[in-house]
Backbone bond lengths (Angstrom), bond angles and torsions (degrees), N, CA, C in turn:
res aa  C-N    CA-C-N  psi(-1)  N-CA   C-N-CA  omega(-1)  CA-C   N-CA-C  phi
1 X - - - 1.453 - - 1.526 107.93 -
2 X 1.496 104.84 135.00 2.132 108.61 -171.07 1.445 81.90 -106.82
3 X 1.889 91.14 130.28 1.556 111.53 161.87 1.231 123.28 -124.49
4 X 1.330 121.87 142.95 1.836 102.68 166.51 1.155 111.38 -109.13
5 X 1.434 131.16 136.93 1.340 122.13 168.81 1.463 129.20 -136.18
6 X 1.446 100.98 144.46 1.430 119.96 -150.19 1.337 109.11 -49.66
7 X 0.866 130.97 178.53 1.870 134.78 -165.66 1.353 83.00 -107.41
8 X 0.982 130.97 -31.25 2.093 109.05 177.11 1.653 111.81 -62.91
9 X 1.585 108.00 -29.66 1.506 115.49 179.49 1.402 92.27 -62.89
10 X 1.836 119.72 -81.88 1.136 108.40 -130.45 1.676 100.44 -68.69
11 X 1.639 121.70 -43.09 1.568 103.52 -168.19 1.937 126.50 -61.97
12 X 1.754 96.17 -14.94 1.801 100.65 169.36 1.530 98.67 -73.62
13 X 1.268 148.30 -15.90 1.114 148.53 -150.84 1.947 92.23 -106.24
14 X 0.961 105.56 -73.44 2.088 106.78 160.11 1.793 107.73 -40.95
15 X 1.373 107.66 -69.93 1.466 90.77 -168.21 1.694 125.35 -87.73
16 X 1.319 104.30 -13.55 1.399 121.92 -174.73 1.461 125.14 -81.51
17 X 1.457 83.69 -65.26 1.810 98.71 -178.74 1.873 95.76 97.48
18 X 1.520 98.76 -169.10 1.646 107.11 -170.51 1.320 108.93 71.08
19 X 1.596 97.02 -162.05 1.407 98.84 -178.97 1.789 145.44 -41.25
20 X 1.472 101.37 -33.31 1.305 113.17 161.19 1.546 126.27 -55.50
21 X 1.308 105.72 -68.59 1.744 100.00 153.99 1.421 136.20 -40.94
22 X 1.364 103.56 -19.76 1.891 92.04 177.70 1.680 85.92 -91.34
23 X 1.364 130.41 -34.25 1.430 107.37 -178.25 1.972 102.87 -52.06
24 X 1.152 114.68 -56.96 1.428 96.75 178.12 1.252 130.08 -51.50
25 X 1.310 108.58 -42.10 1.779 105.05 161.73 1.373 135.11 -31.58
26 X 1.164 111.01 -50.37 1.305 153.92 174.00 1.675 109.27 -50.28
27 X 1.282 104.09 -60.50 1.729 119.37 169.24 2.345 106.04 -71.34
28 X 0.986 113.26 -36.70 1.401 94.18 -166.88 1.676 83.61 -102.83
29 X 1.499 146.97 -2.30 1.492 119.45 157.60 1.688 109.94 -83.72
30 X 1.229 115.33 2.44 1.640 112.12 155.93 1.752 89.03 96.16
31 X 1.415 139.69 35.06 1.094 130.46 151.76 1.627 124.57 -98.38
32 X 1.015 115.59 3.23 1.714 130.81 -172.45 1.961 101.72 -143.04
33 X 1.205 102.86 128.76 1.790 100.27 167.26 1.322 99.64 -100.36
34 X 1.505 117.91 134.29 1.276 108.22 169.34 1.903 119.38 -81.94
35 X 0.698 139.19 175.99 1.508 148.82 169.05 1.631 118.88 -147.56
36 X 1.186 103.97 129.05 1.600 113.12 -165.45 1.619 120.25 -135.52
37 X 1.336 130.53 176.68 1.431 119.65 162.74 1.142 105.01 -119.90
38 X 1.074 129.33 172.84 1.451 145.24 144.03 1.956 108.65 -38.12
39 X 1.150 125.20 -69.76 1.849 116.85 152.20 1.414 121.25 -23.06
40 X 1.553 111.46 -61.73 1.553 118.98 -177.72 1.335 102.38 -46.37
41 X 1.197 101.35 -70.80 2.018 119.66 -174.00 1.592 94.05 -34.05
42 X 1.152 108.40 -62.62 1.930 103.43 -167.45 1.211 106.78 -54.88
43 X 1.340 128.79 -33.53 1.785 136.88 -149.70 1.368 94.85 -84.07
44 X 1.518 108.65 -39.68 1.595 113.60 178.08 1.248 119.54 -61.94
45 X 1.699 115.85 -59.88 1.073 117.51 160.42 1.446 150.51 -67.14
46 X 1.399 110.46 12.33 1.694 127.60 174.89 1.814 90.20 -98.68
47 X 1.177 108.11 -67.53 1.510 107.77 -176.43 1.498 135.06 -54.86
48 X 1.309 91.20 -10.98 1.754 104.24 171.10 1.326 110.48 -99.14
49 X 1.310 113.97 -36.23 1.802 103.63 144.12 0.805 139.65 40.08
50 X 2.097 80.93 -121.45 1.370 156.98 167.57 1.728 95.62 -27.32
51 X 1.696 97.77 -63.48 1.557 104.07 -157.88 1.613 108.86 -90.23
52 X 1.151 105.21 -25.12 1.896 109.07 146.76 1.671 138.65 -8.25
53 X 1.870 67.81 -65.39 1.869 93.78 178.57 0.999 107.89 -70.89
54 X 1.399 132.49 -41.80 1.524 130.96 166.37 1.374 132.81 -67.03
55 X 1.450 108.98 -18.84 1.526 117.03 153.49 0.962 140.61 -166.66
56 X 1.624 90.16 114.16 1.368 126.56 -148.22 2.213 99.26 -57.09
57 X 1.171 107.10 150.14 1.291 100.20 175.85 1.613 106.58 90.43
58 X 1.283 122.57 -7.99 1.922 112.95 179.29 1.294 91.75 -140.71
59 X 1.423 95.09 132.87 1.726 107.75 -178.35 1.521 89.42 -118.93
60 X 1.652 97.71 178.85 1.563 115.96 157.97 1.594 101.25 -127.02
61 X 0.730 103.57 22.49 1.726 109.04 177.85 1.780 94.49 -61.69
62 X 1.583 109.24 -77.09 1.216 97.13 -160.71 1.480 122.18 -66.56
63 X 1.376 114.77 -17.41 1.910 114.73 153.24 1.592 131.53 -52.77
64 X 1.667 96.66 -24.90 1.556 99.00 -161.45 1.935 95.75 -83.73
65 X 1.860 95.05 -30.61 1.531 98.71 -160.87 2.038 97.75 -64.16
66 X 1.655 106.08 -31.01 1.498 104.84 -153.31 2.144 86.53 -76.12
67 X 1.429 121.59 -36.30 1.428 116.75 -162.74 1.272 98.49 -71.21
68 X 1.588 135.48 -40.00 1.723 120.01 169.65 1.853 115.37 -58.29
69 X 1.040 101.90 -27.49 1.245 96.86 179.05 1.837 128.50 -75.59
70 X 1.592 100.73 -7.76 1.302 118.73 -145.08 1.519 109.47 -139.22
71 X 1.128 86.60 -42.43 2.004 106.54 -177.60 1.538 100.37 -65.68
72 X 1.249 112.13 152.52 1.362 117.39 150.95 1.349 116.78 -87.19
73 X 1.511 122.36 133.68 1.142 108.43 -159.83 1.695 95.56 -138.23
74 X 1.301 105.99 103.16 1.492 106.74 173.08 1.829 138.38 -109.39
75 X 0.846 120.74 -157.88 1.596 114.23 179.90 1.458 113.07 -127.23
76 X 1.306 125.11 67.21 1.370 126.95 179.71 1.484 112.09 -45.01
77 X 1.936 112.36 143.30 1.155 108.25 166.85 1.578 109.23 -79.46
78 X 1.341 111.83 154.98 1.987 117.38 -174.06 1.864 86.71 -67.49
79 X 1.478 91.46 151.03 1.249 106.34 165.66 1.552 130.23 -71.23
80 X 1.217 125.28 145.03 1.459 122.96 177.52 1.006 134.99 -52.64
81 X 1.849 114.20 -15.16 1.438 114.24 168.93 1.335 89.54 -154.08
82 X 1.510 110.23 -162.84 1.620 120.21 -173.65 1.715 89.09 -91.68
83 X 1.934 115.00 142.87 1.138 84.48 156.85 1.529 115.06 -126.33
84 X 1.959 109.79 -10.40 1.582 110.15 163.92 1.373 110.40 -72.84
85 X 1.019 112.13 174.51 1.573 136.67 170.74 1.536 96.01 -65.71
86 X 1.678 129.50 -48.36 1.298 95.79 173.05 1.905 107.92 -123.53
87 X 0.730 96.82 145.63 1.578 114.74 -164.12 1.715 114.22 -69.17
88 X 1.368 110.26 5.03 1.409 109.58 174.34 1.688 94.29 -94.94
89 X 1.554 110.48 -22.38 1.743 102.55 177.15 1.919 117.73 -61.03
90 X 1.173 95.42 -18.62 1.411 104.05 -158.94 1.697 121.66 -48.26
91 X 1.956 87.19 -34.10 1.607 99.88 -176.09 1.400 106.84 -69.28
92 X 1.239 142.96 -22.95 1.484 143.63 164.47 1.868 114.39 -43.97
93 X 1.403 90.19 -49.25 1.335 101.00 166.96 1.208 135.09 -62.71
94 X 1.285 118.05 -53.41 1.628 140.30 -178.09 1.399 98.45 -69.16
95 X 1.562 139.33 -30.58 1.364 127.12 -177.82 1.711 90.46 -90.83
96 X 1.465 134.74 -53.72 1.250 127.47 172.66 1.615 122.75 -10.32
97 X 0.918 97.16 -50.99 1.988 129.46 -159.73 1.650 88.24 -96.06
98 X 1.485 143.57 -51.89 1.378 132.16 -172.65 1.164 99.30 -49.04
99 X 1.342 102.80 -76.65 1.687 139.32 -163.05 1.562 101.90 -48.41
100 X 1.097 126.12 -20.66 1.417 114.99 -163.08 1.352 140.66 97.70
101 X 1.365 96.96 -13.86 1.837 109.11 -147.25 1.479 104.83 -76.15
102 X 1.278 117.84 170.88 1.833 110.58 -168.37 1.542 94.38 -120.22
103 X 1.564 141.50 -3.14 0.933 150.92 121.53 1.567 147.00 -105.35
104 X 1.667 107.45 157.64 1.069 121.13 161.80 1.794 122.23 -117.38
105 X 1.281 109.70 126.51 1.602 106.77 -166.56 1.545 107.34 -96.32
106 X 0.976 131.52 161.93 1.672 105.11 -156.24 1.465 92.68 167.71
107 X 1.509 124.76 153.86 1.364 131.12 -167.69 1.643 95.40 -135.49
108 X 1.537 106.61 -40.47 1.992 108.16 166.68 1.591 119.06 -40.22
109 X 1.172 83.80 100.55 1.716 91.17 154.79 1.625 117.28 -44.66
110 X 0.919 142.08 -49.53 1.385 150.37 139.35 1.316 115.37 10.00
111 X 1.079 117.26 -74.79 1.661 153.46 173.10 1.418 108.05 -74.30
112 X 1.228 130.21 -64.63 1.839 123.29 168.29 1.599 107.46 -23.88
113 X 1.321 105.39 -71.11 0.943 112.22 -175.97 1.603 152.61 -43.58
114 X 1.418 96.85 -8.77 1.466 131.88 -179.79 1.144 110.31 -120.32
115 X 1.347 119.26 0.26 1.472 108.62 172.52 1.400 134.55 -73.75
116 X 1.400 123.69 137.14 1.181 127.28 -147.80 1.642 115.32 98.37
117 X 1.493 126.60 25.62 0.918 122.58 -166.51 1.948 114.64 -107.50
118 X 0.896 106.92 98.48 1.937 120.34 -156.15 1.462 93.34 64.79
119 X 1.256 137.26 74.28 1.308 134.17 162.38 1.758 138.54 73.70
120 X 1.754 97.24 -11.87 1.449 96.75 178.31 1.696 114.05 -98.85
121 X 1.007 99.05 105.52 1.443 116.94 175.72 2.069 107.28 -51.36
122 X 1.103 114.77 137.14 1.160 127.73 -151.14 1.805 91.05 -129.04
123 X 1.358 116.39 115.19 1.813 100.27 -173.56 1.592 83.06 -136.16
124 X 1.613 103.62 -179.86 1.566 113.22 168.59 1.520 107.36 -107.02
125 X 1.200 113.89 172.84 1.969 98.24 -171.76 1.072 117.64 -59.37
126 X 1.893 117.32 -47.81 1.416 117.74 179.85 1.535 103.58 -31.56
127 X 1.609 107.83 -72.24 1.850 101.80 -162.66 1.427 89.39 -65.15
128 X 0.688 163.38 8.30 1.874 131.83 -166.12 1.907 94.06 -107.38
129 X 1.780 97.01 -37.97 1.966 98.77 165.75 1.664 123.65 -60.49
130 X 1.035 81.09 -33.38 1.759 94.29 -164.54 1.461 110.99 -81.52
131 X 1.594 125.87 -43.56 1.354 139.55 -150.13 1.324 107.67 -118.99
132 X 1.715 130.75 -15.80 1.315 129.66 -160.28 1.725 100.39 -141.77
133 X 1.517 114.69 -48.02 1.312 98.04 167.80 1.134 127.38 -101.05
C-alpha cells in the first residue's frame, strides 16, 4: 500500500514517538511504501532542522538518508486549483494523486479536511493504525 505522509507525521514520529512512529515502523518493516517529492524531501528536511536545534542529540538525518534510498520519490504535476485552505498543503496531495497512493497520513487539519478528494483518503495515524493496518 503507497502512502505519503505529512511532515507533521514523520518528524513527531523522529522526535516524539507514539503514534507517528509506529506509522514509521510500519514503512521500514515493509507494510506501507512511502511516496514523496523532491518539495516533501526539503519540507522534511528544513523542519527537522528546525527541531534539531531544539534537541540536541535526535536527528532525522539517518531517516531522511534511509527514505531517499527507499521512498519513491516522484515529481507531481501542481494541481489545477487550490484544494486545502492553505496551499503549501497541496503538494501532499498532488504527489498523493501522481504516485497513486490511496492515502495521506497527516495530523493538519488543513488536509483532514479534504479528505476524500479524487479518492485519496486523508486519516491521522491513530485511524490509519487502527482502521487500515
Amino acid at each position: 500500500m503507497k502512502v505519503v505522509v505529512d511532515t507533521n507525521v514523520l518528524v513527531s514520529g523522529v522526535f516524539f514517538g507514539g503514534m507517528p512512529s509506529r506509522v514509521l515502523d510500519a514503512w521500514r518493516d515493509g507494510r506501507v511504501n512511502l511516496v514523496a517529492s523532491p518539495d516533501i524531501v526539503e519540507e522534511y528536511r528544513r523542519v527537522g532542522e528546525q527541531l534539531a536545534a531544539q534537541f540536541p542529540g535526535v536527528s532525522l538525518a539517518p531517516l531522511l538518508a534511509l527514505l531517499v534510498m527507499t521512498a519513491e520519490i516522484i515529481e507531481p504535476p501542481g494541481l489545477p486549483e487550490q484544494v486545502s485552505r492553505d496551499p503549501d498543503e497541496d503538494k501532499f496531495i498532488a504527489c498523493a494523486l501522481a504516485g497513486d497512493c490511496q492515502f495521506i497520513i497527516s495530523g493538519d487539519k488543513d488536509l483532514l479536511e479534504v479528505s476524500g478528494y479524487q479518492g485519496v483518503k486523508i486519516v491521522a495515524p491513530r485511524e490509519f493504525l487502527e482502521s487500515v493496518l
